[in-house]
Residue, then its C-alpha position, 0 to 999 in steps of 0.5 A: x500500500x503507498x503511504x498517500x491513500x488515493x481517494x476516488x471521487x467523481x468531478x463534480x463540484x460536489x463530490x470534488x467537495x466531499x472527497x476533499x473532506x475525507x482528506x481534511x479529516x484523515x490529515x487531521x488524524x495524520x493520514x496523507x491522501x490525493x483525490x483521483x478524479x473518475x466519471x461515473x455512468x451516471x455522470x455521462x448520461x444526462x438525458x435519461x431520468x434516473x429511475x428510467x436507467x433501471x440500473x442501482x449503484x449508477x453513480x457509485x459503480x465506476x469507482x467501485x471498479x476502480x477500488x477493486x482494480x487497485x486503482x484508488x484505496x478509498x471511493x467517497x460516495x453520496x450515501x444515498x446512491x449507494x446500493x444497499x449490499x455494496x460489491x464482492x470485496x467492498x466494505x464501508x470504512x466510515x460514515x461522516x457525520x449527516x448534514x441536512x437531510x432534508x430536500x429544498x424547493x429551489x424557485x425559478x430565479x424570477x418567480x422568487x416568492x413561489x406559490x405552491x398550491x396553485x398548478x404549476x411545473x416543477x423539475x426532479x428526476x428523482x421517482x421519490x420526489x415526483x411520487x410524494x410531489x404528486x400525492x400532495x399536489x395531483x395537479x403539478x407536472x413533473x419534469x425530468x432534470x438531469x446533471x450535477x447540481x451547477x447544470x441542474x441549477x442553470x437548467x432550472x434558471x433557463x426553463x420555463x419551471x416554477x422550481x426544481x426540487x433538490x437535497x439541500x446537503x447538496x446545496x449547502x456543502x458548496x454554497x449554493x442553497x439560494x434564500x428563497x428556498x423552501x425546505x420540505x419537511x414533508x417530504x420523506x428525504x431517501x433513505x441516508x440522504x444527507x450522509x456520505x460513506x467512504x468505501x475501501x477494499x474489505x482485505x484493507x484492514x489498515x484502512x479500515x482502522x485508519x478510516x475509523x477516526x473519521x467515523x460517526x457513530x450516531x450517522x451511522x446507526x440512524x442511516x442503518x436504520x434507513x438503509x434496513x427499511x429500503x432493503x426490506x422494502x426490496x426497494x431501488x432507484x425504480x422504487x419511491x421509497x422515504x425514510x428518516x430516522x432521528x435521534x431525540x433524546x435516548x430514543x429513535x423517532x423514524x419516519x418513512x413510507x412507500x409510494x406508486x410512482x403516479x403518487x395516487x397511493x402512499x402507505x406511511x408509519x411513524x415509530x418512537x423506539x428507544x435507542x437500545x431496542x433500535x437496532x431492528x427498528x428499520x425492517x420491522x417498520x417495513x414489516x409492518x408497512x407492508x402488512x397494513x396495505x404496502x405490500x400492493x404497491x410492490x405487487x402491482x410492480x411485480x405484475x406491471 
């Protein structure tokens, strides 16, 4: 192994973000690295809405190739695109702790004072964010947008939408979360929105202890917790799927549901569990969702 750590990341602003705070964090814990740019699939292919590709891991899948070609030593990831059982050979090696988790309403720059209720057109390629849109405004229309988020940022500023809908953690790490814009806390964030793992080959046990320093204990068992309600749940990027789970106090408030793509039916279950009995709190509440009407969802998907 080099003494410098090779950290992939994609070339966005974002992840060039991301990245180089894994490298800040592990300098602090006298750990050297370098960032070793790598364009992903889902950074090629910007037309097609993401829940069209039919494909889990489309932002994630290039960089673990090169972790498992020895190419990089760590891959920083948005935890929200990573599959829930990562490859063969991979292993997560630490989750930083989650910023905002929540998603924002970026209005159009010149309709800055937005009126959400009144019909309008709003832009996301996210199938959760469209599915849970549409459940509360049925009259809306939902346009497809794609890019990182600079491109879909001028996107939204040269079309003729009333805003875009985007995860604030995005926003805010780089700067970019405009005043104007709304937060949606009504809308169920993906499950470990928010959060970033950093991923190494399962035989780098060195690694992994080095990467432990940087690791956020709290994050990681809440996004656990999320991360179990999808896998249960047999969700994907074809899935609208929400989930949240929060520390308050010595408990675990969660939060998720389970939609149609159309947003015509949601099935939706709050829980308050205390910390020490949380651990099975992620499959458990999908359990129970799918035993109270959540199941026809996942049949009607089955059979279409």
């Amino acid at each position: 192994m080099a003494n410098k750590l090779r950290i992939g990341t994609r070339e966005s602003q974002l992840a060039l973000w991301q990245a180089s705070l894994v490298k800040s964090l592990l300098k602090h814990h006298a750990v050297d690295a370098e960032l070793i740019p790598i364009k992903s699939e889902g950074d090629l292919d910007l037309v097609t809405p993401l829940y069209a590709m039919g494909v889990q891991g489309i932002f994630t899948r290039s960089l673990d190739e090169a972790l498992l070609n020895n190419k990089i030593d760590l891959a920083v990831h948005s935890m929200k695109d990573v599959p829930v059982q990562l490859p063969a050979g991979l292993s997560e090696a630490a989750v930083l702790e989650r910023d905002n988790p929540y998603d924002l309403l970026v209005p159009h720059p010149l309709n800055k004072n937005i009126s959400v209720g009144s019909p309008s057109t709003i832009a996301s390629s996210s199938l959760r964010r469209k599915a849970q849109w549409l459940h509360r405004y049925p009259s809306d229309i939902i346009e497809p947008i794609r890019g990182n988020v600079n491109t879909r940022l001028k996107k939204l500023a040269e079309s003729n939408w009333r805003g875009a809908i985007f995860a604030a953690a995005g926003l805010e790490r780089i700067g970019l979360r405009p005043p104007e814009a709304q937060q949606l806390e009504w809308m169920i964030p993906a499950p470990a929105q928010g959060a970033v793992m950093v991923v190494c080959r399962s035989r780098d046990e060195i690694i992994i202890s080095q990467c432990q320093s940087i690791h956020h204990r709290q994050t990681s068992f809440c996004v656990q917790i999320e991360r179990d309600f999808l896998a249960t749940l047999l969700g994907g990027c074809s899935t609208p799927i929400g989930a949240l789970a929060e520390i308050a106090g010595e408990d675990i408030f969660f939060r998720g549901n389970l939609l149609d793509p159309s947003g015509d039916k949601m099935f939706s279950i709050e829980k308050r569990v205390s910390m020490e009995l949380a651990s099975s709190l992620g499959s458990s509440a999908a359990r129970e969702l799918l035993d109270n009407g959540g199941r026809e969802i996942l049949e009607q998907k089955l059979h279409a």
